[in-house]
N, C-alpha and C positions, 0 to 999 in steps of 0.2 A: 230856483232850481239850479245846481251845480252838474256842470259836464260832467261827464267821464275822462279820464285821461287817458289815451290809446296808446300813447307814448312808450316802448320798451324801456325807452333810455332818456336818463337824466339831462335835459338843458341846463346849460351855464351861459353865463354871457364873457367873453375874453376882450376887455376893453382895447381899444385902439386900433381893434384889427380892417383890414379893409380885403376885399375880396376883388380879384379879378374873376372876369366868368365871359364862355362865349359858347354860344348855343352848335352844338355838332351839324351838320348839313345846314344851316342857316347863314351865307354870308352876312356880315354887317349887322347881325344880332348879338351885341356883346355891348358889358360894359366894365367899366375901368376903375379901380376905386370905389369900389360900392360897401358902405359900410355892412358890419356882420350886426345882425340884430342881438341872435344868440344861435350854440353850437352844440351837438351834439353829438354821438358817436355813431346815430342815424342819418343823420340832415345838419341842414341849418337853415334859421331863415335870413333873408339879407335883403336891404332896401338899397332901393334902385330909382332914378327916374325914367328909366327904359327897360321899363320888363320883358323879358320874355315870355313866351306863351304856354300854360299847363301843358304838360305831356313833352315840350322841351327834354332831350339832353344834352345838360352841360358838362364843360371842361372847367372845373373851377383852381382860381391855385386864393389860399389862405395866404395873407401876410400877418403875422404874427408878431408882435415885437420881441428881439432877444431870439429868433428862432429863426431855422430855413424858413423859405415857405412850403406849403402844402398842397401837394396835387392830387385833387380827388375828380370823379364824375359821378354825377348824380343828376335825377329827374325832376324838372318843375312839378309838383303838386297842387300849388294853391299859389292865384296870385290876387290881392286885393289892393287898392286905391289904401294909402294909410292918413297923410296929410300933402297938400300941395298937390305936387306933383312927384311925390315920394311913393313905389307903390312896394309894398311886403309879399317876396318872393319865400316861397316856402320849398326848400329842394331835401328829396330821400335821396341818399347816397344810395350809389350801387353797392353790389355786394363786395365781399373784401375776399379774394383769391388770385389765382391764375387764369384764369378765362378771359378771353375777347372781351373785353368793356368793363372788365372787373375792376375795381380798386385794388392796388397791390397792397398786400396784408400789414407793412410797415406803416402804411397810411392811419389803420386800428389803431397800431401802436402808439402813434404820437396824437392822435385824439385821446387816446386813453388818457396819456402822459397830460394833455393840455386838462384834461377832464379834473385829474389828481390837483392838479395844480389853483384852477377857478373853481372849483365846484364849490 
């Protein structure tokens, strides 16, 4: 039996990338170099060996090779055990405008750009 895909938006994977991430009101829930599994112009997910907790929000910045990096905030969603002590952090970005918490809309822009690019 085959899932559904709920997904609006297309996953890519952007090799080499590594993510920083630290959880908003959570001292010392952060981590540093955390590989990008894959990315999208909703979320991404990224492995970690210190996850944070569903319903977290992060401050994430993308390191990207050949690019700025990228600073987005988004919500843990889904965290599960993947192998070791590796566990696969699942984060929906927030939305993209002018509001408190929001992602600034150039943030769209350059996932776009990175989307054209790896897709």
């Amino acid at each position: 039996m085959s899932s559904i895909e709920r997904r609006a938006c297309a996953r890519f994977r952007v090799p080499d990338t590594l993510v920083d991430w630290e959880a908003e009101g959570r001292a010392g829930v952060f981590g540093h170099g955390s590989r990008l599994g894959d990315l999208s112009r909703g979320g991404l997910r990224l492995l970690t060996p210190a996850p944070p907790a569903v319903g977290d929000r992060l401050r994430l910045v993308l390191r990207v090779a050949d690019t700025e990096p990228l600073r987005v905030r988004g919500t843990v969603v889904r965290c599960s055990p993947a192998s070791g002590q590796i566990h696969e952090v699942g984060v929906a970005f927030a939305p993209y405008g002018a509001g408190a918490g929001d992602n600034a809309p150039f943030a769209l822009a350059a996932l776009a750009a990175l989307e054209a690019r790896f897709l």
